[in-house]
Each structure stands twice: as structure tokens, then as C-alpha cells.
C-alpha positions as CSV (number, residue, x, y, z in Angstrom):
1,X,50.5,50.8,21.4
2,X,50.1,51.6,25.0
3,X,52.6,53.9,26.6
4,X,53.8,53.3,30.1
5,X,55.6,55.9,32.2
6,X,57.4,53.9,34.8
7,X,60.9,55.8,34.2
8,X,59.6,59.4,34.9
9,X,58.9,60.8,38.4
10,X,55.0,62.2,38.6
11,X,56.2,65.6,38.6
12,X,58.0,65.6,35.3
13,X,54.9,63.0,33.8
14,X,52.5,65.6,34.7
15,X,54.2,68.1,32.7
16,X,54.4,65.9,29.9
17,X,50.8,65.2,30.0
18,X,50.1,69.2,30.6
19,X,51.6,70.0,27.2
20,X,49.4,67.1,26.1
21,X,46.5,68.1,27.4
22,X,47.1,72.2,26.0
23,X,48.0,70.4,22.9
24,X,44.6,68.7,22.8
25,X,42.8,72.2,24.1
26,X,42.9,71.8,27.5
27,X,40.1,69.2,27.6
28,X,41.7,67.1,29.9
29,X,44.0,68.0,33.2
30,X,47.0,66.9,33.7
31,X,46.1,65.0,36.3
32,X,42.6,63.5,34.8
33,X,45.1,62.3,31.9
34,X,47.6,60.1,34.4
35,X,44.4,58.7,36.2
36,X,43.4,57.5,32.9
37,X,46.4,56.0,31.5
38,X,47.3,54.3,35.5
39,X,43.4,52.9,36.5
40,X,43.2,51.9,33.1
41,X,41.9,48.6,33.5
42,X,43.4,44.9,31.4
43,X,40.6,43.0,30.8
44,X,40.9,39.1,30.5
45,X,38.1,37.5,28.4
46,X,38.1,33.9,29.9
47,X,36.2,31.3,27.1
48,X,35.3,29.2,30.4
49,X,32.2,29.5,33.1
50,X,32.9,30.7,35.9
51,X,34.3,28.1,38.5
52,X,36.4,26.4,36.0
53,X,39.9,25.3,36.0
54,X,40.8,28.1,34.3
55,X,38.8,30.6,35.8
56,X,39.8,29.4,39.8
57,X,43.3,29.8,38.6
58,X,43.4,33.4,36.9
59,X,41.2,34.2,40.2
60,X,43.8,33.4,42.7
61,X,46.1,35.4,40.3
62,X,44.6,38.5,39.5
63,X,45.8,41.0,42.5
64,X,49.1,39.3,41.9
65,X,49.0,39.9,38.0
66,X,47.6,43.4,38.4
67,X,50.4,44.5,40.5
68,X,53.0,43.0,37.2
69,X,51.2,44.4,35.3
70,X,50.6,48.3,36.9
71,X,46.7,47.8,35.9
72,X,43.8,46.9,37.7
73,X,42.9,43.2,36.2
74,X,39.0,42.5,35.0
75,X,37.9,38.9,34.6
76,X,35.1,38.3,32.1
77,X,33.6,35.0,31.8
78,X,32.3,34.6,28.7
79,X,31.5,31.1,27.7
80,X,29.4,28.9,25.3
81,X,30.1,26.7,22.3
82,X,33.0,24.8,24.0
83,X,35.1,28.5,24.4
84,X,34.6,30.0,21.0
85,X,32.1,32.8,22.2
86,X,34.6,34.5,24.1
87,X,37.7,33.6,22.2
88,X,35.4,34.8,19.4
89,X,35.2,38.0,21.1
90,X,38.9,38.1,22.0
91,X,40.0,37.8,18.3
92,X,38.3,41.0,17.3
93,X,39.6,43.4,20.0
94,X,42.2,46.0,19.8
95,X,45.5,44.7,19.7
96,X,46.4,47.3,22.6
97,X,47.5,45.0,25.2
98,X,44.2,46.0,27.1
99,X,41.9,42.5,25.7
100,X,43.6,39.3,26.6
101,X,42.7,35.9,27.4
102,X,43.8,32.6,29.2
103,X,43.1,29.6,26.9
104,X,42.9,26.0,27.6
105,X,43.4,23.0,25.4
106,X,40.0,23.7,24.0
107,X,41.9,26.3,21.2
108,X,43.6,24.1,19.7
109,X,41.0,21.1,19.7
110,X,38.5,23.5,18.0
111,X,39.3,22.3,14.7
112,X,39.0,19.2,15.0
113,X,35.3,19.1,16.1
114,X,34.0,22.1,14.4
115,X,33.2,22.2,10.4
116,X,33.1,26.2,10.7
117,X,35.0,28.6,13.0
118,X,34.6,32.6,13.1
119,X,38.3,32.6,14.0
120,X,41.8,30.9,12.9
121,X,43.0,29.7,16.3
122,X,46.5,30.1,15.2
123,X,46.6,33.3,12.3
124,X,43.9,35.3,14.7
125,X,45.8,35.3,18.0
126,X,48.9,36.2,19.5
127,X,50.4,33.6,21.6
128,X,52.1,34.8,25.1
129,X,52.7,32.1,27.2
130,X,51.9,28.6,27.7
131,X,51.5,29.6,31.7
132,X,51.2,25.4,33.7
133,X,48.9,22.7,33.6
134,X,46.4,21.2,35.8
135,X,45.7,17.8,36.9
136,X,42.3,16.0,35.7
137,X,40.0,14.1,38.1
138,X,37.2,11.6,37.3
139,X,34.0,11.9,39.5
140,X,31.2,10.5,40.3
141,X,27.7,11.4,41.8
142,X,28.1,9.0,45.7
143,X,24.6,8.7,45.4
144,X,24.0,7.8,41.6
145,X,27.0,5.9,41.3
146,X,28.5,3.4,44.6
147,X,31.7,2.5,42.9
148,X,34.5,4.1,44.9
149,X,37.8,3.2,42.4
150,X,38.4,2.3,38.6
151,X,37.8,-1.4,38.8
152,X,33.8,-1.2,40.6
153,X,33.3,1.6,38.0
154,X,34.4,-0.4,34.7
155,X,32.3,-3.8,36.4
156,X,29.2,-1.2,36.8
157,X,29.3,0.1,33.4
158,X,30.2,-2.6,31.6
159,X,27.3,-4.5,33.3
160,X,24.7,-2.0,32.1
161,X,26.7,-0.8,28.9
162,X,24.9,2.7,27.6
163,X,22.5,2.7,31.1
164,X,25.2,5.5,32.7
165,X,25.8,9.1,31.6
166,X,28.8,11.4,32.0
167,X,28.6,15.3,31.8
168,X,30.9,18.0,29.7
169,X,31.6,21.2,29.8
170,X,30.5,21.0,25.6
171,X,31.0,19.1,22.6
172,X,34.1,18.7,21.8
173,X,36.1,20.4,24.8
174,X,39.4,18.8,26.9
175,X,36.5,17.4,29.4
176,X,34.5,16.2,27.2
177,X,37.8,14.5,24.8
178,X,39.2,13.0,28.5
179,X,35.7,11.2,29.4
180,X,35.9,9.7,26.1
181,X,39.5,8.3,26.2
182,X,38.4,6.8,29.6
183,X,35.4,4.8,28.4
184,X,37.7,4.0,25.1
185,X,40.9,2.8,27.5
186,X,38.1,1.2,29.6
187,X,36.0,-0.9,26.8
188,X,33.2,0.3,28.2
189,X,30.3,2.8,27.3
190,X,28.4,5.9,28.7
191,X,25.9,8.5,27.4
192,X,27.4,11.9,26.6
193,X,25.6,14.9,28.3
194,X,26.9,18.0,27.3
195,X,26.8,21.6,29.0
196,X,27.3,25.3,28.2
197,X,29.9,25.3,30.9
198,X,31.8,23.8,33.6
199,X,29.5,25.5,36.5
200,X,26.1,23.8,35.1
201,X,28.1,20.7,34.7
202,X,28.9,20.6,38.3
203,X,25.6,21.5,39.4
204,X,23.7,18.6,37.5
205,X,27.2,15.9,39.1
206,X,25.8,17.3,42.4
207,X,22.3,16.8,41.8
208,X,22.5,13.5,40.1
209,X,21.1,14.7,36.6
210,X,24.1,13.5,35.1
211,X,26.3,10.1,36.7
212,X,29.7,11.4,36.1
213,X,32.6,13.6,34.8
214,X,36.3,14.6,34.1
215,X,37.0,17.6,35.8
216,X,40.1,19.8,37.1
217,X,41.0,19.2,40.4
218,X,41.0,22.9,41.3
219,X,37.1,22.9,40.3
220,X,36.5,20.1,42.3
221,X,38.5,20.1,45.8
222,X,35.9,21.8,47.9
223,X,32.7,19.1,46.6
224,X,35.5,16.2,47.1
225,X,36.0,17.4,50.3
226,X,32.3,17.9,51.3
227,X,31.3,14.6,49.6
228,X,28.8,16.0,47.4
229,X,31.4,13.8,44.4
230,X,33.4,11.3,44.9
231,X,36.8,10.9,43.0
232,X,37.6,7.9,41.3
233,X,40.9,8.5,40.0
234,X,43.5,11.3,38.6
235,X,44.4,11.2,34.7
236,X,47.9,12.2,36.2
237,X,51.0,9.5,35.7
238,X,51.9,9.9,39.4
239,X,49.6,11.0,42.9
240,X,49.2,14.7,43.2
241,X,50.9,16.3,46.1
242,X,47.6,18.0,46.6
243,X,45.5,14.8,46.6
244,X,47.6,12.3,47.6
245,X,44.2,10.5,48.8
246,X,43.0,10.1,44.7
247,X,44.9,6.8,43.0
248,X,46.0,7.5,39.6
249,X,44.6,5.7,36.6
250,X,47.8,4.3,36.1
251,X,48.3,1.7,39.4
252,X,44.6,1.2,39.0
253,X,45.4,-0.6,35.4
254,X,45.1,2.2,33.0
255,X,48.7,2.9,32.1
256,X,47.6,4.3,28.9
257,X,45.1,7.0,30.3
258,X,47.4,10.0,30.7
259,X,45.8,13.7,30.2
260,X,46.0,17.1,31.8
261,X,44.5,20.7,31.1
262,X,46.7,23.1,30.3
263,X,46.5,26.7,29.9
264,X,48.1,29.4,27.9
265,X,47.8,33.1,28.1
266,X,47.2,35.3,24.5
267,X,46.0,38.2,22.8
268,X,44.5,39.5,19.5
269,X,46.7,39.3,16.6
270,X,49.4,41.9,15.4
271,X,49.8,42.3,19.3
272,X,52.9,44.9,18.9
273,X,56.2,42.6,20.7
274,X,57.0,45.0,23.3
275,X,53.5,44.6,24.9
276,X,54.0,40.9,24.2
277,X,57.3,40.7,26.3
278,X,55.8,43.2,28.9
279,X,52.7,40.8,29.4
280,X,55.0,38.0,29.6
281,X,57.2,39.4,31.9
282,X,54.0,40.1,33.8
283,X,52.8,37.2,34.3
284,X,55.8,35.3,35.1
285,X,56.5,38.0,38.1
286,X,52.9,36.8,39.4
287,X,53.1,33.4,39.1
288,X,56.6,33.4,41.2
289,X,54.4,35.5,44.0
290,X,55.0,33.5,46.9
291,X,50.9,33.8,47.9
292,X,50.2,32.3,44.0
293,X,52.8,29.5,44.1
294,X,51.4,28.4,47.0
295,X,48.1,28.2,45.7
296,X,49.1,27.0,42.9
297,X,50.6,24.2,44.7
298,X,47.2,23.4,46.9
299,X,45.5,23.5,43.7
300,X,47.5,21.0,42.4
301,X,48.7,23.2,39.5
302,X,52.6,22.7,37.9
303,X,53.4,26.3,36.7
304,X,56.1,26.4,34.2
305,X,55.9,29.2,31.7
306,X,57.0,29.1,28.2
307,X,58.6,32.0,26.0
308,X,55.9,33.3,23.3
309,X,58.3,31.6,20.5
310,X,57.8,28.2,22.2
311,X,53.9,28.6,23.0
312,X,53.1,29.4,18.8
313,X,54.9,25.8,18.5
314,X,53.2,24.5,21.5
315,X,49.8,25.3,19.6
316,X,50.7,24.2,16.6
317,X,52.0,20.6,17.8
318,X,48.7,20.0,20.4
319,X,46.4,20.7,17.3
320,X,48.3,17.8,15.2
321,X,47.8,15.2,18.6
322,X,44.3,16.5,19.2
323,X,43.3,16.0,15.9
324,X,44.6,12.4,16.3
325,X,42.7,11.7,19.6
326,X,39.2,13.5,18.3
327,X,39.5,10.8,14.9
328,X,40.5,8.1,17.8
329,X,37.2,8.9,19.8
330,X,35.1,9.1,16.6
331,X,33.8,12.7,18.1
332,X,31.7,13.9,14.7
333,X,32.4,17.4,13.5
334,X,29.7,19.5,14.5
């Protein structure tokens, strides 16, 4: 377990660590010993590409975070199969409280479209916090696709059923699960393209490889702003205070098509409990950082964090209703 030393003054920690360091044979000074323990750095292992929901968020939060936390704060994207490479990785870490992770829904859908796993998503982790949730967006390639709200788009594909395409972030994933509840809540029909990522995805929207997406708003603001997409409507049950311009599903005549991403912070399993309550604490001391909420808020984000007793529920209820929605969709189990 990691020690921390915030209740000694440097003067009496050095001496500490100088009996260390003559108890070790002088290999280390003193000195060399604090810098060690203090630059020390907490490294996040983010399942997601880079330019993600996920990743924009833990981005705008890191210097924030790393002051809670008294460590300097390393983000490493490591995605692929829909999040399981890097939660993969995550899983067989030290449970030192120096390897965490920010999951999405994705951890808990795993099961659901996967025959095999190299992890439990509930036994192999350590939940923290269920940290907020952030609104999801459909868009479309302007150029690919004219329709500019839900009604053109449901008369386009449903005049050319199969002819259009929409893009995940991989088979199986919240994107990927919220496209499909569209074209179901819809009655209409569209080829699935899936990615290794949210950034690729993006890429092909913007280039018109692929017609259209579900997406994050935080991933999305600056190419709705440019007009490189075009949004067509929030899965949201009310406007977004951050896109008040984007009409909701609902007052568009899709009551029923209601989904969000949400995001949870954990760690390896057998993650001792006072590193568990000192992460928590953590992160809700950097998501109350007046610079974050307010990003948070331009992002569109709703930040409310959970105890880590309420997130291992949280999990476990979310894989029962994802489960339900994959068997809805008629996603096969890959």
C-alpha cells in the first residue's frame, strides 16, 4: 500500500527516510527517496481513443485531479476491442493505487456481446466512483446526408432502407448500442460500420466514408461548430444548457429514445480501502474545482459522484438493463 506523508513537516520526513535509506545501505539519499515517493506519477489507463467523451473529460481534469491527488496524473489511451485492451491491462496491475482507469458504459455491456472475456468486469476491478454522465448527440456527414432534424432523416432512410451507414466506436460499445436503439425506435435501417476508436470514427463522419453516428457531445462541439457534422438531435430527455441549439429526440417524436454515457472511475481488484477512499476523495475535490465545473458545464457534462458502495451496485444493475437492450437490438455475441 502506498504511504503518504502529508502530516509530517520535510524536515522530520527526511529523517524518517534517512534511517530508511541507512537501513537499506545508504543506496538512496534522503532526499532522492522523498522525490521518489512525491513525483511518483498515477497513471490512468483510459479503454477509449483519444478524443473521446471520456478522454476530453479526464483531460480537462487532470491538473485538477493531480493536485487531489499530490501526484502528477498520466493519461494513457489504450484502446481496441470496444475497451477491453486497456481495461484488460488495467485488471492485471498492482493494486497500489498507482494504475487506475475511467470506464464508460462499455464495462458493463461487455458481457453481453462478447462469448469470451480475459477479465470479470465485476470480480476483476475495484469500483471508486460513478464520477457524471454525458449527453449523446446523433450526426451526420452535411455533405452525405441533407436532412437537418429527425423527421427528413427517418423519410431518407426509410426511402432507401439498408442504402445508408452509421459508424461506431466498435462492436458492441454505448455508441454503437445507441445507433441501434435509434434505427429500432425509428423503424428504419442502416449499415453498421465499426471502428477501433472514437477518433477514426470521427475522421471517416468528416470525410464521408461513413453517413452517420452517436457520439458525445464533448467529442463533437468543435466539428458542430465548424460544420464539418451536423447534429440532428440529443438522446437527452430535455435541451442541453450547452446546446440549447440541438432538439431532443423527444419533441421530435421519439419519446422513447432516452440514453446517455456515463463514466465511472476504478482500479484493479483487492485495491486496499484507504487508497479507495483517498482516490475518491480525490476526485470529488477536482471535480468541485471551479475551472472543471465549469468545463464540465460547457461540455454539457452533469457531475454527480457516487460513493464506491453505490458504484459496485451501479455496475451490477446497468449489466442486467444492458443485457436487455443488446437481446432487444439482436447485437450477436461476438
Amino acid at each position: 500500500m502506498t504511504q503518504t506523508l502529508p502530516t509530517f513537516s520535510r524536515r522530520k520526513t527526511l529523517s524518517l527516510l534517512g534511517g530508511m535509506a541507512l537501513g537499506a545501505g545508504a543506496l538512496s539519499s534522503p532526499r532522492a527517496l522523498l522525490a521518489q515517493i512525491s513525483d511518483r506519477p498515477v497513471r490512468f489507463i483510459l479503454p477509449v481513443a483519444a478524443g473521446s467523451g471520456v478522454d476530453t473529460i479526464m483531460r480537462a481534469t487532470s491538473a485538477a485531479l493531480a493536485q487531489a491527488l499530490g501526484h502528477p496524473v498520466v493519461i494513457e489511451n489504450q484502446a481496441g476491442a470496444g475497451g477491453i485492451v486497456g481495461t484488460a491491462a488495467m485488471v492485471k496491475s498492482a493494486p497500489d493505487g498507482f494504475t487506475l482507469s475511467v470506464v464508460s458504459n462499455n464495462h458493463v455491456i461487455f458481457p453481453s456481446v462478447y462469448k469470451t472475456l480475459p477479465f470479470d468486469p465485476l470480480n476483476d476491478i475495484t469500483p471508486i466512483s460513478v464520477l457524471g454522465s454525458t449527453p449523446m448527440v446523433l450526426v451526420v456527414n452535411p455533405v452525405k446526408i441533407h436532412a437537418t432534424n429527425s423527421k427528413e432523416l427517418v423519410a431518407l432512410l426509410k426511402a432507401r432502407p439498408g442504402a445508408y451507414n452509421y459508424a461506431s466506436s466498435g462492436n458492441g460499445t454505448i455508441l454503437h448500442l445507441a445507433a441501434e436503439m435509434f434505427l429500432q425506435e425509428a423503424g428504419v435501417q442502416a449499415h453498421h460500420i465499426p471502428y477501433k476508436g472514437v477518433g477514426p470514427m470521427i475522421s471517416d463522419l468528416i470525410g464521408g466514408q461513413v453517413d452517420m453516428g452517436v457520439l458525445s457531445l464533448p467529442s463533437v462541439q468543435g466539428h458542430l461548430k465548424s460544420g464539418a457534422l451536423r447534429a440532428i438531435g440529443t438522446s437527452s430527455p430535455h435541451r442541453l444548457a450547452a446546446a440549447p441549439e440541438i432538439a431532443t429526440f423527444v419533441e421530435q417524436g421519439l419519446p422513447n429514445y432516452l440514453v446517455d454515457g456515463w463514466f465511472a472511475a476504478v482500479g484493479p481488484k483487492r485495491l486496499p480501502a484507504p487508497d479507495v477512499k483517498r482516490i475518491h476523495t480525490a476526485f470529488v475535490t477536482a471535480f468541485s474545482a471551479p475551472e472543471v465545473k465549469d468545463t464540465m458545464a460547457r461540455q454539457g457534462n452533469t457531475i454527480s459522484t457516487t460513493t464506491p458502495e453505490e458504484a459496485a451496485a451501479f455496475f451490477r444493475t446497468e449489466m442486467v438493463k444492458y443485457a436487455k437492450l443488446v437481446k432487444a437490438a439482436g447485437i450477436e455475441l461476438a
